[in-house]
Every structure is written in C-alpha cells, then in structure tokens.
N, C-alpha and C positions, 0 to 999 in steps of 0.2 A: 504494500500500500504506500501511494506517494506521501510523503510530507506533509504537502502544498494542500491534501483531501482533504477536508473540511470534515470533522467526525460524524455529522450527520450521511454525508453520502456515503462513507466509509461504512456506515450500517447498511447500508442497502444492497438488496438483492439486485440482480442480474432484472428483474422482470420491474421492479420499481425504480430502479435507474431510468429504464428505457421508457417506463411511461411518463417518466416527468419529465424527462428529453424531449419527447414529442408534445408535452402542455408547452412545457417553452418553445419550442421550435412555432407551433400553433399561436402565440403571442405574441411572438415577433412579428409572425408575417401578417397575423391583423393590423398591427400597427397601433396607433393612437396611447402609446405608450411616450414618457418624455425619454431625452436622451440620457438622462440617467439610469430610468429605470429597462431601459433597453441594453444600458452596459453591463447592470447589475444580470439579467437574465442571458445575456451574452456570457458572462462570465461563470452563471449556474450552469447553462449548458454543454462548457468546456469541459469543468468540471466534471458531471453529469457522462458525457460524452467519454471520459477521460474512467471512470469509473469502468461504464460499460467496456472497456476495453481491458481493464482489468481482469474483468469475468471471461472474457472470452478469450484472452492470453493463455489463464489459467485452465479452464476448459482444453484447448489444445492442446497443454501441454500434459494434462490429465489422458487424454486421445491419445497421447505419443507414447505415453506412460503405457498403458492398455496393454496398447499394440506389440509396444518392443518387449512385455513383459509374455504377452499370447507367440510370440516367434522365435524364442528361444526353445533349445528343444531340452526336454525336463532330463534332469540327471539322474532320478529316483528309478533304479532300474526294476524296483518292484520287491526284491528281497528284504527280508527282516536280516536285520543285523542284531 
C-alpha cells in the first residue's frame, strides 16, 4: 500500500474503489462543480484509481502465484517414509 493512500481508500475493496471511481468520474463530467471542488474529486479519483490498481497488481500476481505453483511437477513420489 502507497504512503500517499489516504487510510480510508486503503480500507477498501476492489468492488468499492471502482464504484466510487465511477461516482467521481460521473461528476466531473456533469460539471457544474467549482474548480476546487473538481480538483479535490480529480485528486479522489487518482487516488481511487491508484487503489484499484493495487487490487489488480495483487490479483495477478496471486494468478502467477497459482499457476507457477499448478506447473511444477510434485516431488511426493507417493511412499511413506
């Protein structure tokens, strides 16, 4: 987890990231926001954005994890010792 993450996104899941990514994303392009408050959700959704990518780093490399652990061929030749 970055630093910079604000410990509230830092709690958040993968599926609550993404949704509140797409509320901001959906606010900005309505508009009629001032330009503060459009830097301030600019910068939620870096954030935000920045989390999500977290999850799916993690995710992949859990994939990679799997896989390389499924392609190794097992050493237990089946004997009791």
């Amino acid at each position: 987890m970055s630093a910079e993450t604000p410990a509230d996104v830092a709690a958040l899941s993968y599926e609550e990231a993404r949704d509140e990514l797409v509320q901001v994303v959906a606010r900005l392009e309505q508009g009629g926001t001032t330009l503060e408050e459009s830097l301030q959700l600019w910068e939620r959704g870096e954030t935000l954005a920045a989390r999500c990518e977290e999850w799916l780093i993690g995710a992949r490399q859990r994939l990679e994890a799997a896989r390389q652990g499924a392609a190794e061929p097992s050493t237990d030749d089946g004997a009791d010792a």
